[in-house]
C-alpha positions as protocol buffer text, in pm:
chain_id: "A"
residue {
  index: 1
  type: UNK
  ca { x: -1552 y: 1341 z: -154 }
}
residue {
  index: 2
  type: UNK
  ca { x: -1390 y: 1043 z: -81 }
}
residue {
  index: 3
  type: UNK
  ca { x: -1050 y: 1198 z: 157 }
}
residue {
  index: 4
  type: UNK
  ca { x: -1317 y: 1324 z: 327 }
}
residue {
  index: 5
  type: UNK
  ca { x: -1568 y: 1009 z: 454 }
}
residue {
  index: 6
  type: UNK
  ca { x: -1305 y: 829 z: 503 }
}
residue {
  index: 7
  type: UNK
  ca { x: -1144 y: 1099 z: 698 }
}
residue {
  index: 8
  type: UNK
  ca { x: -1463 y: 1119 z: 899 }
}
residue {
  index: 9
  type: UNK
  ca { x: -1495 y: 754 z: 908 }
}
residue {
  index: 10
  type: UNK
  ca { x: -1123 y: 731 z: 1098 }
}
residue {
  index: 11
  type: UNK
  ca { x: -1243 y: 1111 z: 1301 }
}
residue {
  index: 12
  type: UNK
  ca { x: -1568 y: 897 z: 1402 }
}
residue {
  index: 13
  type: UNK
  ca { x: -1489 y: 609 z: 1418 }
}
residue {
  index: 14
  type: UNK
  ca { x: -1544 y: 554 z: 1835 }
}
residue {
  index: 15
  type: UNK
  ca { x: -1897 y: 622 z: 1759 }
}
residue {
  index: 16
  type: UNK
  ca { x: -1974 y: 341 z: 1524 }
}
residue {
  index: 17
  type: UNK
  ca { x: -1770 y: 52 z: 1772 }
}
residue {
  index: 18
  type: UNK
  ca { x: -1807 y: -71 z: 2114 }
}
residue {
  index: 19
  type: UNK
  ca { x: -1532 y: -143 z: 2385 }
}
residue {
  index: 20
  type: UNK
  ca { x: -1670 y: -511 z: 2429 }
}
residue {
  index: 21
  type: UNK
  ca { x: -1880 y: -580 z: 2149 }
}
residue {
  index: 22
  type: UNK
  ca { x: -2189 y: -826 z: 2264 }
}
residue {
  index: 23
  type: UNK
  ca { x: -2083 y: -1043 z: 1955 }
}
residue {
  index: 24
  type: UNK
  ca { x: -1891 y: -1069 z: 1685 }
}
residue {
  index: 25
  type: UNK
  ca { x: -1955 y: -771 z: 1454 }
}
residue {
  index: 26
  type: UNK
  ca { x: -1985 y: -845 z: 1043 }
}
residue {
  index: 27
  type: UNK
  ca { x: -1757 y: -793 z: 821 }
}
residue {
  index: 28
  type: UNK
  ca { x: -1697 y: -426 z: 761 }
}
residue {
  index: 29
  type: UNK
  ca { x: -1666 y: -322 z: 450 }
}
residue {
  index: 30
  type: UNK
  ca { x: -1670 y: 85 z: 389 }
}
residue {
  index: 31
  type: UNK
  ca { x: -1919 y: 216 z: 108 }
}
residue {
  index: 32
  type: UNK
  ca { x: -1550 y: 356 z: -43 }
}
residue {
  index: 33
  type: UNK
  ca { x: -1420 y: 19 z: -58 }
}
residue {
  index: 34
  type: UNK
  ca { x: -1752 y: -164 z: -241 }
}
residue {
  index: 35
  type: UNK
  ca { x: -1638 y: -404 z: -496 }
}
residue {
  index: 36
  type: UNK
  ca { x: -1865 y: -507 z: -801 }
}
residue {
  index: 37
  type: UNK
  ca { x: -1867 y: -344 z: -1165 }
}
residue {
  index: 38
  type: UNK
  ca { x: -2039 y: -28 z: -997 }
}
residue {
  index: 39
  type: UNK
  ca { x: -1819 y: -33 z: -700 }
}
residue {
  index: 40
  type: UNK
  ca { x: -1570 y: 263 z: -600 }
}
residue {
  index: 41
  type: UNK
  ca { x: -1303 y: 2 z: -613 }
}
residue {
  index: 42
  type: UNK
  ca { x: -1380 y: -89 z: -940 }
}
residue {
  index: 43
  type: UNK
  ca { x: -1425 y: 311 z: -1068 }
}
residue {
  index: 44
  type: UNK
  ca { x: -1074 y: 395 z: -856 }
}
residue {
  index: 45
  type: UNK
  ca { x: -892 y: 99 z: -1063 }
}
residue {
  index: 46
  type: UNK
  ca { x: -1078 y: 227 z: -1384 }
}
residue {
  index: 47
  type: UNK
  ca { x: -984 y: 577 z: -1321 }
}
residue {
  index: 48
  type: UNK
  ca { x: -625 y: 466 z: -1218 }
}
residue {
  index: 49
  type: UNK
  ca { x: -562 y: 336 z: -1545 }
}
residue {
  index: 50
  type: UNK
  ca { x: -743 y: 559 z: -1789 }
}
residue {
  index: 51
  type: UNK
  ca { x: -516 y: 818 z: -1608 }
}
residue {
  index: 52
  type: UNK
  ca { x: -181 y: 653 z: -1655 }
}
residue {
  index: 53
  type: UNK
  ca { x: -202 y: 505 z: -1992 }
}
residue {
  index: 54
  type: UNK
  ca { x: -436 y: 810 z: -2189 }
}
residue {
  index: 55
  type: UNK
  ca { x: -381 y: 1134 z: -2008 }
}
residue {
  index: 56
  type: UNK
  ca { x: -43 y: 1163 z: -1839 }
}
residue {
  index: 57
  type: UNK
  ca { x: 174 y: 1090 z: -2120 }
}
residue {
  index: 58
  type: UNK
  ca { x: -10 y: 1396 z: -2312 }
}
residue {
  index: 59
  type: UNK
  ca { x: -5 y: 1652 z: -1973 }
}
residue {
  index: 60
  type: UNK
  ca { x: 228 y: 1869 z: -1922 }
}
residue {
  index: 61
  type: UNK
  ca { x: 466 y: 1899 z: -1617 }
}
residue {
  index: 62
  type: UNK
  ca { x: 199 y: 2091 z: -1451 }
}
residue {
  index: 63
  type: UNK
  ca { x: -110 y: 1893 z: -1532 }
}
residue {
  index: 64
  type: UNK
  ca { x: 133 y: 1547 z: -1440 }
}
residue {
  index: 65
  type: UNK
  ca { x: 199 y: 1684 z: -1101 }
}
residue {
  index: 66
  type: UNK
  ca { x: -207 y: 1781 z: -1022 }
}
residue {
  index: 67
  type: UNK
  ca { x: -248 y: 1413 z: -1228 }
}
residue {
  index: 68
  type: UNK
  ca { x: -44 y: 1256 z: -969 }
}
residue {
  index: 69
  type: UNK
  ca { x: -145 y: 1410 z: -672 }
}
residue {
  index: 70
  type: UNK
  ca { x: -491 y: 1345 z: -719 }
}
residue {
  index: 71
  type: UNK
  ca { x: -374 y: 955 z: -810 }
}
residue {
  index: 72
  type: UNK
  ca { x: -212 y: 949 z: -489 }
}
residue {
  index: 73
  type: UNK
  ca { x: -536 y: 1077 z: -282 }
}
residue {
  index: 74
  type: UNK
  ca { x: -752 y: 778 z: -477 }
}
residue {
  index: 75
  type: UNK
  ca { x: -500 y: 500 z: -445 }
}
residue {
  index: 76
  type: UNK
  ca { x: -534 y: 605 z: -76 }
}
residue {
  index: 77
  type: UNK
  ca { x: -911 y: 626 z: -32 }
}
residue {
  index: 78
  type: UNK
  ca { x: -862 y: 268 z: -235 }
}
residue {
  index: 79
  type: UNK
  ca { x: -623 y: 97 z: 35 }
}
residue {
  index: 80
  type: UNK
  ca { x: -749 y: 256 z: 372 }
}
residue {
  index: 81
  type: UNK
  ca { x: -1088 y: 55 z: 245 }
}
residue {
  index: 82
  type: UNK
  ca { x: -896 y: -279 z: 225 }
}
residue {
  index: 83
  type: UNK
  ca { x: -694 y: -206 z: 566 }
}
residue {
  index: 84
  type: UNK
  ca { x: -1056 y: -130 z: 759 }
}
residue {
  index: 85
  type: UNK
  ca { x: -1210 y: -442 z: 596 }
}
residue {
  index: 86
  type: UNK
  ca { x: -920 y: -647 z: 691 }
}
residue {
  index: 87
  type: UNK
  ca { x: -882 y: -526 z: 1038 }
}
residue {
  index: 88
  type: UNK
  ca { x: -1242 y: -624 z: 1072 }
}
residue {
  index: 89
  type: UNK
  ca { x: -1192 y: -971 z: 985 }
}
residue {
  index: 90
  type: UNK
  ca { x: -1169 y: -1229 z: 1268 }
}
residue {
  index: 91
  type: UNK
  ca { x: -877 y: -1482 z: 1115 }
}
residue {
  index: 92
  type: UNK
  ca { x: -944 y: -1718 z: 1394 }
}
residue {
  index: 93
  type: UNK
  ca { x: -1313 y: -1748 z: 1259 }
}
residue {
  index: 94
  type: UNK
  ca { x: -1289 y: -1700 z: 873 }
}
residue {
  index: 95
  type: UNK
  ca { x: -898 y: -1775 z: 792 }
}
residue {
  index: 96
  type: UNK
  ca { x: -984 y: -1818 z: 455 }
}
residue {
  index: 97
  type: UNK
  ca { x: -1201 y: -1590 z: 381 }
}
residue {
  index: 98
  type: UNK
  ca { x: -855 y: -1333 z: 542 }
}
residue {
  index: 99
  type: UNK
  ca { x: -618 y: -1495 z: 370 }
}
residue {
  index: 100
  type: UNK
  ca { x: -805 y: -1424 z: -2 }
}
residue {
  index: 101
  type: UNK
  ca { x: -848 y: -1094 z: 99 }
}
residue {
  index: 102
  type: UNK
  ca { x: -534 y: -1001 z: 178 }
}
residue {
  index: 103
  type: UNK
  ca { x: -401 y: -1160 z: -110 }
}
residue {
  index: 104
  type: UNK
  ca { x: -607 y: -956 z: -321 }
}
residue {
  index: 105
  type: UNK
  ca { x: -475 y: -608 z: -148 }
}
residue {
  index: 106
  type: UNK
  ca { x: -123 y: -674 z: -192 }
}
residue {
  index: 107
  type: UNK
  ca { x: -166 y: -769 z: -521 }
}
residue {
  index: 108
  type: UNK
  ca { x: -358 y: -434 z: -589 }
}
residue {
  index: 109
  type: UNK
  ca { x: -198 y: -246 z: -362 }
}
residue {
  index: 110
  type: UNK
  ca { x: 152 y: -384 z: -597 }
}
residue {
  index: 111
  type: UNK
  ca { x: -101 y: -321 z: -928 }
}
residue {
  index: 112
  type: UNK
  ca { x: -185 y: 93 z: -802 }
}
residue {
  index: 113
  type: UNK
  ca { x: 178 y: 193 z: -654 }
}
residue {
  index: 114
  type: UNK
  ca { x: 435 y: 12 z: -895 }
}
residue {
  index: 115
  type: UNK
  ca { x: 347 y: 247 z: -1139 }
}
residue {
  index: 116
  type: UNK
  ca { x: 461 y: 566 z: -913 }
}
residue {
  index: 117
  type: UNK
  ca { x: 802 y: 401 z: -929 }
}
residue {
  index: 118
  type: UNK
  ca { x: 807 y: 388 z: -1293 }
}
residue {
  index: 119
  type: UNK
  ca { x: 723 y: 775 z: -1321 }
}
residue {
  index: 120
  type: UNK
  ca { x: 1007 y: 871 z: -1112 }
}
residue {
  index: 121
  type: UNK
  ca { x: 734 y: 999 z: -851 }
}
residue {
  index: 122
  type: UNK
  ca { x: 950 y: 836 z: -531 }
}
residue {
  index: 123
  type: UNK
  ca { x: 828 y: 1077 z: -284 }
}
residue {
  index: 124
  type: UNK
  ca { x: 479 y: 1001 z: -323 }
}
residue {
  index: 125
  type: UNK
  ca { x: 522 y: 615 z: -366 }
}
residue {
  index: 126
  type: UNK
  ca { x: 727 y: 608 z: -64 }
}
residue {
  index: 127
  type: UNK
  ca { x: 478 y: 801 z: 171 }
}
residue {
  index: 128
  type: UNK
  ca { x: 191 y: 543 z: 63 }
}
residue {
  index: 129
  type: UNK
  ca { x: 431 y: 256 z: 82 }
}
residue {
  index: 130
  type: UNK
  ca { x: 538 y: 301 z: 403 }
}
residue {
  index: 131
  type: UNK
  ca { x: 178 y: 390 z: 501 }
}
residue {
  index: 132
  type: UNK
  ca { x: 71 y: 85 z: 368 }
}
residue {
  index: 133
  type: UNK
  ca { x: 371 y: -139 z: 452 }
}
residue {
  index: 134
  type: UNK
  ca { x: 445 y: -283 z: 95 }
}
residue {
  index: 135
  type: UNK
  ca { x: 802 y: -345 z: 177 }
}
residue {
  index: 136
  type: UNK
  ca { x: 867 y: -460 z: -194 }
}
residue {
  index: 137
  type: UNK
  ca { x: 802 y: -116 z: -314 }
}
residue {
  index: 138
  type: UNK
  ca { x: 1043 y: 23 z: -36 }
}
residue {
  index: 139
  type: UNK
  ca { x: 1302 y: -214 z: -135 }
}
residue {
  index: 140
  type: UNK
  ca { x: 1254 y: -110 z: -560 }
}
residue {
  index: 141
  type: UNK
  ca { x: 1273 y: 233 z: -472 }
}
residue {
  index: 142
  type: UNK
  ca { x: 1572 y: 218 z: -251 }
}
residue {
  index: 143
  type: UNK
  ca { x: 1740 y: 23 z: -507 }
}
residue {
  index: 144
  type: UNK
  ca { x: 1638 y: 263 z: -839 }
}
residue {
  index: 145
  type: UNK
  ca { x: 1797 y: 567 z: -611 }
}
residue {
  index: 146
  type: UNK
  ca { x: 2086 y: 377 z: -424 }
}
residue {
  index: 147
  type: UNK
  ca { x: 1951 y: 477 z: -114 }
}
residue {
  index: 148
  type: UNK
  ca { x: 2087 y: 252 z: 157 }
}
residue {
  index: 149
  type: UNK
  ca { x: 2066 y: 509 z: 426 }
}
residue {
  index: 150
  type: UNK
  ca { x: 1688 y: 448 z: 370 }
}
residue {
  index: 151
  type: UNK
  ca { x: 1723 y: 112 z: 361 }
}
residue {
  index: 152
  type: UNK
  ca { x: 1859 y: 135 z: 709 }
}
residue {
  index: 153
  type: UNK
  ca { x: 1590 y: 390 z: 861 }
}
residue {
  index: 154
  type: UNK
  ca { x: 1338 y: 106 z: 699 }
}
residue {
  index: 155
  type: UNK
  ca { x: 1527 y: -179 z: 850 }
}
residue {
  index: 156
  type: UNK
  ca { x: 1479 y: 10 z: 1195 }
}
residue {
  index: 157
  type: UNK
  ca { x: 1102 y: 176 z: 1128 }
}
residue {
  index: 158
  type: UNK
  ca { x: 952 y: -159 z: 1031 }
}
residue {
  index: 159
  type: UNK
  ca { x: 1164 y: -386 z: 1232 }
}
residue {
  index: 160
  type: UNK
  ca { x: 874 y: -508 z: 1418 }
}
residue {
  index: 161
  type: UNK
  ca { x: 701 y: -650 z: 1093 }
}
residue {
  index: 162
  type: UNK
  ca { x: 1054 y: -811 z: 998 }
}
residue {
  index: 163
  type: UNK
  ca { x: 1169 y: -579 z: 701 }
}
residue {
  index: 164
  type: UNK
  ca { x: 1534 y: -734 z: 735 }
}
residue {
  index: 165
  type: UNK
  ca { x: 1403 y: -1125 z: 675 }
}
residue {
  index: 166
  type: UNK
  ca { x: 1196 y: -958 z: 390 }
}
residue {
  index: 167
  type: UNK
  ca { x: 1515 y: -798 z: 218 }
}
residue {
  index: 168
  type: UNK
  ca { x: 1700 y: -1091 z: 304 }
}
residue {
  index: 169
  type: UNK
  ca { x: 1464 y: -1301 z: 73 }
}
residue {
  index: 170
  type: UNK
  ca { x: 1434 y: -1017 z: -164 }
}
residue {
  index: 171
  type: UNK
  ca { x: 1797 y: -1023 z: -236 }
}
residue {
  index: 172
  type: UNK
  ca { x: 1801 y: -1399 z: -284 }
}
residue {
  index: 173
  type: UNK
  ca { x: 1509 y: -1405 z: -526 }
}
residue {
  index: 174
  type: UNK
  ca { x: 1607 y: -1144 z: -681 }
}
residue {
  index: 175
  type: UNK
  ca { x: 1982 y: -1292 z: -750 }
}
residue {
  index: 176
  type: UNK
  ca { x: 2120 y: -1048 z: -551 }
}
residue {
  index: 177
  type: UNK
  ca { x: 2322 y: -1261 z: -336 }
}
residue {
  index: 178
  type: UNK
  ca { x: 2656 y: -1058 z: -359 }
}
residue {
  index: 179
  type: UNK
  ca { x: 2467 y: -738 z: -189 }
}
residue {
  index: 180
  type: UNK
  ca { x: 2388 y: -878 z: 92 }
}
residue {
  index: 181
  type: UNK
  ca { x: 2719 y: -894 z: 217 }
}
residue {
  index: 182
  type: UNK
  ca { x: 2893 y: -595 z: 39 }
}
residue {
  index: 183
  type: UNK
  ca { x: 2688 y: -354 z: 257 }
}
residue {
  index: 184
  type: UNK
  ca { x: 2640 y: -254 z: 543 }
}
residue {
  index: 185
  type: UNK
  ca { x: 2300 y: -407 z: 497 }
}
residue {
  index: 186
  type: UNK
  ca { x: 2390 y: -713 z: 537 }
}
residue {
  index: 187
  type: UNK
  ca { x: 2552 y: -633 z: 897 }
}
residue {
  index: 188
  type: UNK
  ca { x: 2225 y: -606 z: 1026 }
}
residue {
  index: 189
  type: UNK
  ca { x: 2054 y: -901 z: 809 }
}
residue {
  index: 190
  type: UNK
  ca { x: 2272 y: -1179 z: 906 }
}
């Protein structure tokens, strides 16, 4: 139920916004994205972690691979809320207001896919990390599989939102000096 209003809410969305709005529009915040103790963020965070601490460790391969698939499809729903409410934000008029919102979605958006990496599921923390740009995920993952060729191909995908300055920093908090120039990563960060 929820893939699909917020499928129709990105299918529709022309019909709900205006080319030149006649002032500034509210904040919008998606009925899938309502906060509060009987808000779908609140159930999709509940659900997340009943799911991951009481009912995949006991499932079976099969049952961890529908578990996961459906986590994936909620974790989605759960950020595509945050990324509409964001985008409706004006930061020129409410920087503050932005600001703690976005700090709460990376920190949730960390919270929901971190735990994909610890299950060995790369594939599916990948797709929603590069969806959702959380370039710290890209950079775990790429160092659990020694993957620098996808390192690179995220060096040159998200080179627009500076992915090399992020590694770059990454390495150094991370104590990693020494691998950023024994690759050729370090080529291209320098």
């Amino acid at each position: 139920m929820l893939q699909a209003a917020s499928h129709y809410r990105q299918n529709r969305n022309s019909l709900y916004s205006r080319e030149e709005p006649l002032e500034k529009e509210p904040e919008y915040i998606p009925w899938t994205a309502t906060s509060g103790p009987a808000g779908v963020r609140t159930a999709i965070m509940r659900q997340h972690e009943i799911v991951l601490k009481r009912v995949y460790p006991q499932a079976d391969s099969n049952l961890r691979n529908i578990l996961t698939e459906q986590l994936v499809a909620l974790i989605d729903c759960f950020l595509d809320g945050y990324t509409c409410q964001l985008k409706s934000l004006d930061r020129s008029r409410d920087q503050e207001r932005f600001n703690n919102l976005e700090t709460e979605y990376v920190q949730k958006r960390s919270d929901l896919l971190s735990p994909l990496l610890t299950l060995g599921q790369h594939a599916w923390a990948a797709s929603l990390a590069e969806k959702y740009c959380d370039f710290d995920i890209l950079v775990q993952m790429c160092e659990q599989t020694d993957n620098q060729t996808r390192l690179q191909r995220y060096m040159t995908q998200f080179a627009d939102q500076n992915f090399s300055d992020f590694l770059f920093r990454w390495y150094l908090e991370k104590g990693k000096r020494g691998k950023l120039l024994s690759q050729p990563v370090a080529l291209t960060l320098l």
